[in-house]
KOLSELUM-306768 format. One record per residue (C-alpha): residue in one letter; x, y, z. Coordinates in steps of 0.2 Angstrom, whole numbers, padded with zeros to 4 digits, always signed. Layout:
REM KOLSELUM-306768
AXYZ...
***
This chain:
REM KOLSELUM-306768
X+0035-0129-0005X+0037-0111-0010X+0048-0099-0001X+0040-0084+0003X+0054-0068+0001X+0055-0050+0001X+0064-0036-0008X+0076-0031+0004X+0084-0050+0005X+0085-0053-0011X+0095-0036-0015X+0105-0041-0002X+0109-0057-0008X+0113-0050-0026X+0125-0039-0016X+0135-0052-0008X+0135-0061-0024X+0145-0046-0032X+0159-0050-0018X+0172-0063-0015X+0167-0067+0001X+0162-0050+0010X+0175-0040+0001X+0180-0034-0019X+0192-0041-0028X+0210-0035-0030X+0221-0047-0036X+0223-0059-0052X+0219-0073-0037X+0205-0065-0032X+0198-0063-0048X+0199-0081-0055X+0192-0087-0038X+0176-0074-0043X+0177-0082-0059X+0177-0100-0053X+0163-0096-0041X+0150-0089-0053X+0157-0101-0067X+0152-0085-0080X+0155-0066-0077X+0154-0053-0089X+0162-0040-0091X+0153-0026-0088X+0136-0028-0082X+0121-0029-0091X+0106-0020-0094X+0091-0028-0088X+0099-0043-0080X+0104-0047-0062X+0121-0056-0069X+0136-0052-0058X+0149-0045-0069X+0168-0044-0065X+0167-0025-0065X+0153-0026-0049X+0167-0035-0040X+0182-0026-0044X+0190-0014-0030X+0193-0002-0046X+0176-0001-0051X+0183-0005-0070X+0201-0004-0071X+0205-0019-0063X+0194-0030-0075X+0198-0020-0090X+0215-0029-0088X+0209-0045-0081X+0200-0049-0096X+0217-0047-0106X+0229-0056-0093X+0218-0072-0087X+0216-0079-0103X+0235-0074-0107X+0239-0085-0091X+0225-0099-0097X+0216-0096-0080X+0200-0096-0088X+0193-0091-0104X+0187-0073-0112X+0177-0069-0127X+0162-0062-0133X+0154-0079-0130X+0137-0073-0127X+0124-0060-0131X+0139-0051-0142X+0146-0047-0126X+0163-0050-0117X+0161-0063-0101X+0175-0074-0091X+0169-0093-0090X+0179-0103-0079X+0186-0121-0084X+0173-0127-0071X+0157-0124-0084X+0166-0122-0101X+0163-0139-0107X+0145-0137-0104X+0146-0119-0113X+0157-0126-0128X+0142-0142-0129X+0127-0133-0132X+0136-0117-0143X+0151-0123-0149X+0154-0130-0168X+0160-0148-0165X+0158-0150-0183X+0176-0145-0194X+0174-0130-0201X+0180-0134-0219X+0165-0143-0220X+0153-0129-0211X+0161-0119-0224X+0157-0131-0239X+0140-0133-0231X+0136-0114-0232X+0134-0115-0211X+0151-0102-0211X+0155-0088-0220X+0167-0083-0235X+0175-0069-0224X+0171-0078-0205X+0181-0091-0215X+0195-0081-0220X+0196-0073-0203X+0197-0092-0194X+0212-0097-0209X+0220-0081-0204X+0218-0086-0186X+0224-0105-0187X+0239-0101-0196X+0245-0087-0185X+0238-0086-0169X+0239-0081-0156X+0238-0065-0167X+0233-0048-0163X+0218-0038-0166X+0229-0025-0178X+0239-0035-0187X+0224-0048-0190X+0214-0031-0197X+0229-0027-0209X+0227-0045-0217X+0209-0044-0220X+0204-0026-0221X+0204-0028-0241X+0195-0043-0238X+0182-0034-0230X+0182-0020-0239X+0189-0008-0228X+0172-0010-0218X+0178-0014-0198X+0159-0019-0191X+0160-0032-0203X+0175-0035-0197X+0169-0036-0180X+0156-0045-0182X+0165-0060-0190X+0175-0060-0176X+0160-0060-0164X+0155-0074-0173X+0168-0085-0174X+0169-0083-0153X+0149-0085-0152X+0152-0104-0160X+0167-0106-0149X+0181-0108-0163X+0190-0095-0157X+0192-0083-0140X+0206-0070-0133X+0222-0076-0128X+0229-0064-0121X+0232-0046-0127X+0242-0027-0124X+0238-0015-0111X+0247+0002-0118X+0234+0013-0122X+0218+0005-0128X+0219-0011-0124X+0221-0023-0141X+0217-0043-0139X+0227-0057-0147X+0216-0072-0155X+0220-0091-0154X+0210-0105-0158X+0199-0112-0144X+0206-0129-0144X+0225-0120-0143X+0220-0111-0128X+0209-0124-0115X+0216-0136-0103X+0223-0151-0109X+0210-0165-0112X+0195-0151-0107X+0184-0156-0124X+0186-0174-0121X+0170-0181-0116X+0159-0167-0116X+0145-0166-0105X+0125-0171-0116X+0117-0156-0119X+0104-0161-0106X+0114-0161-0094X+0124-0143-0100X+0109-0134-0099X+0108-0141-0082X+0123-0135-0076X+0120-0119-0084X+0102-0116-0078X+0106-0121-0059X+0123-0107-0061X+0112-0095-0068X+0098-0095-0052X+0114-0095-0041X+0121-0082-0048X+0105-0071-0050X+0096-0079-0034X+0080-0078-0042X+0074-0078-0060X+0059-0084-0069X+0062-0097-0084X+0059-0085-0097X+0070-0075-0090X+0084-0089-0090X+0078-0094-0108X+0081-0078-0116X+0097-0076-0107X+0105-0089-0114X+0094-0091-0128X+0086-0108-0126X+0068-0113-0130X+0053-0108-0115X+0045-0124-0118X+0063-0135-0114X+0067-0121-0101X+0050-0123-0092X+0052-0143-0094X+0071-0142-0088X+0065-0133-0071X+0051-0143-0067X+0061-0157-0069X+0074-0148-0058X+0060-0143-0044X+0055-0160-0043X+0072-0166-0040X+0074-0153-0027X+0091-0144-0036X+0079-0130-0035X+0066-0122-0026X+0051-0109-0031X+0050-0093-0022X+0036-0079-0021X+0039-0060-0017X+0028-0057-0003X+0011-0055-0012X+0017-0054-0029X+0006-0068-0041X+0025-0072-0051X+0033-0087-0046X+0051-0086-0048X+0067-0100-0045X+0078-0099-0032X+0093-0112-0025X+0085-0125-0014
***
């Protein structure tokens, strides 16, 4: 069966998805219980997608989450990086296993860098890293700046690589001034035991697909599959598998030909 929608619902339902249940959020409380719900948040929201971000919901408009995304991790109430897309998002305990399946390096890295899969300077960044984080972003910088010639986008980008693979992710960081992260390892910084008996990758893309339509209330699979990056053809497979198992449902805008996925 296809659900036949119209504009004005779905806008509101994107609305209440960008609450904590009718109201912003103004507390650390508060904020992880977004979190938890959505299972991932980014910071700031993001052009061209219907992805609730952390600043949608915050009684600030910014402020609050510009620290939250500092003092969560610091307090190991969920996790924040640049996980995804090069851009900072919270993902809650609840759906990091299934993230750290599909993107993370389960591999050690000695050998990814042996094998040519890591770096010289991501390397150097992650030895740095494993032998004094948590460590902040300036004194990090300090170390490697003649490593990297003095050149702080490649810097960066080492960085952003290094939390796109999961090794590493913010643990914490200052907020005097322009706020400044510390880095840890990943596996320093989850739950005890989170990483032991990691979801397949079937079923993580699962998880992730059915959070992504909840979160955006409708999306089409290429949508979803440039979102996280994923193949159309195994997207398009995973919903109709998905569909015919009733996790979810297809949807039309009133006369609008495109078929889109919705939460059954």
């Amino acid at each position: 069966m296809t659900l036949i929608l119209d504009n004005d619902s779905v806008a509101a339902q994107r609305a209440a998805v960008r609450t904590l249940e009718g109201h912003k959020v103004r507390s650390d409380d508060e904020a992880v219980r977004y979190v938890d719900r959505l299972g991932f948040a980014p910071l700031f929201r993001l052009a061209g997608l219907n992805i609730p971000s952390l600043s949608d919901a915050d009684a600030g408009e910014w402020e609050g989450a510009w620290r939250w995304k500092e003092v969560l991790p610091a307090e190991r109430r969920c996790a924040y990086g640049k996980f995804l897309r090069g851009r900072g998002f919270f993902i809650s305990w609840r759906l990091f296993p299934a993230f750290y399946a599909i993107y993370g390096r389960m591999t050690d890295a000695a050998d990814d860098y042996a094998d040519g899969l890591l770096g010289q300077l991501e390397w150097a960044v992650l030895q740095a890293i494993v032998e004094r984080g948590p460590i902040d972003s300036r004194v990090l910088w300090a170390e490697m700046k003649r490593s990297f010639g003095g050149k702080r986008a490649s810097f960066e980008a080492a960085l952003i690589g290094l939390q796109a693979s999961f090794r590493i992710m913010v643990s914490g960081g200052s907020l005097e001034g322009w706020s400044l992260h510390y880095w840890d390892l990943v596996e320093r910084r989850v739950p005890a035991g989170l990483l032991t008996g990691l979801p397949s990758v079937e079923d993580a893309r699962e998880a992730l697909l059915l959070q992504y339509v909840a979160n955006t209330v409708i999306c089409t699979e290429r949508e979803a599959a440039g979102f996280f990056r994923w193949d159309l053809g195994q997207t398009r497979a995973l919903a109709a598998r998905l569909l015919a198992g009733g996790k979810l449902a297809q949807a039309r805008i009133g006369d609008d030909p495109v078929a889109w996925l919705t939460p059954a």
